[in-house]
Every structure is written in C-alpha cells, then in structure tokens.
N, C-alpha and C positions, 0 to 999 in steps of 0.2 A: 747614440748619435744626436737623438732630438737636444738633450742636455748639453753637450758641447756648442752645438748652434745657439742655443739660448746664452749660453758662458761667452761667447765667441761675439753675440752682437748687446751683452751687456757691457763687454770690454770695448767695445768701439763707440757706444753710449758713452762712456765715463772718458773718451778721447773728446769727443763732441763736444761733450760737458765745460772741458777746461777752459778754452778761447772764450766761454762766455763772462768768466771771471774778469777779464782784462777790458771789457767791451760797458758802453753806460749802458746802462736797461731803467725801465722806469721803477723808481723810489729810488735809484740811487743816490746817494748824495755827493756832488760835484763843486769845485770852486770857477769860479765863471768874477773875472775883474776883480778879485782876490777875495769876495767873500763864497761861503757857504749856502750853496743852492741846493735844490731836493727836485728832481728830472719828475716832471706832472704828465707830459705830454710829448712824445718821439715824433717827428714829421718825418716822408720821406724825403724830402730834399737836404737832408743833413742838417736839420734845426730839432732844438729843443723848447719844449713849453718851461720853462723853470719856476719856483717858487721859494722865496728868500725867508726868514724868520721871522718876519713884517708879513706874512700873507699878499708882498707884492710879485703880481703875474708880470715875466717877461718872456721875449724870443732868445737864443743866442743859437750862432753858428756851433754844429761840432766840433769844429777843430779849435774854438775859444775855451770848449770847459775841460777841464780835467778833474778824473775820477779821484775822490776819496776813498782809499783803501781801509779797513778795519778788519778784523776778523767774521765778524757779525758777515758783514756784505761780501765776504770770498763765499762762507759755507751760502749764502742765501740767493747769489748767483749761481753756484754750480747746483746746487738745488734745485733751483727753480728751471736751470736748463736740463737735466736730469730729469726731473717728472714731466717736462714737455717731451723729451724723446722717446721717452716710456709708453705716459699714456697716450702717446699718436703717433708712434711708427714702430715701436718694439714687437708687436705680432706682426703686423705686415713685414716689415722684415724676417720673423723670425719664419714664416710663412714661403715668402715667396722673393725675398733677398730684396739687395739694393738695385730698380730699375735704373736704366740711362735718363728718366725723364724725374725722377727724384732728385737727380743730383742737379737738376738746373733749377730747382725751387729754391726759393729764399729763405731757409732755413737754416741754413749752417753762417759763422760768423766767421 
C-alpha cells in the first residue's frame, strides 16, 4: 500500500511538473522587442530583470516577453520543477497527504 502512495503522488509530481514547461522561470531565454533576452531576475508584480548579449540590464512587463522553446529548456523546466516537488513535498505528502492550507501556497503554476 506504502508503494502505491508513493506511485500515486509521483504521478501527480509529473502532472505539477508539466505547466512549468509553458511558464518563464529564470535562465530562460525569451524574446522581449524582437531580440533575444536571458530572464536574470522574476519580480512579483509581473516584471522581468532581463539581460541581452550586450550584458545590457533591463525591466520588461510579462506580458511583452515571450518564451523561447528548444528542447534543452522543455527537459530543464520540467526538471527543475520536478526536483522542487520531490525534494520539498514528496514525503510530506507521501506522509500525511495534500492539506487545505498547501493548496493556497504559491507553488503551483
């Protein structure tokens, strides 16, 4: 039974996992006024720190940049959102399930 629970909130990890693929996270590389930008800095008011090939610093709104896809950057988001669910809620969960006061944390995308 212990086994099924751990199968059970590994497959709900790898649901988690996927929306981070679609979402900027920092190193991404984004195009922001048609050139090629690399996300330095995420604010919460919906701004990015960016950095262009010039090592010139700007701000831009979220809704101006949009993500560069590559394969590299799918496996290295879901990756990276993957070993965050793992190493920081996969025993607690596996433990003692998903509380009501989990799901209001800012964790999920």
């Amino acid at each position: 039974m212990k086994y099924l629970n751990k199968l059970y909130w590994k497959m709900r990890i790898i649901g988690f996992s996927i929306p981070w693929i679609f979402c900027i996270n920092l190193g991404d590389n984004v195009k922001f006024e048609g050139k090629k930008h690399q996300v330095v800095n995420v604010k919460y008011d919906n701004s990015f720190g960016l950095i262009d090939l010039y090592n010139v610093n700007r701000w831009a709104n979220r809704i101006d940049c949009r993500k560069i896809f590559s394969p590299f950057i799918i496996k290295k988001n879901f990756c990276k959102a993957y070993n965050f669910y793992m190493k920081n809620w996969f025993v607690i969960w596996c433990n003692e399930g998903m509380k009501p006061w989990m799901r209001k944390c800012r964790i999920w995308k």
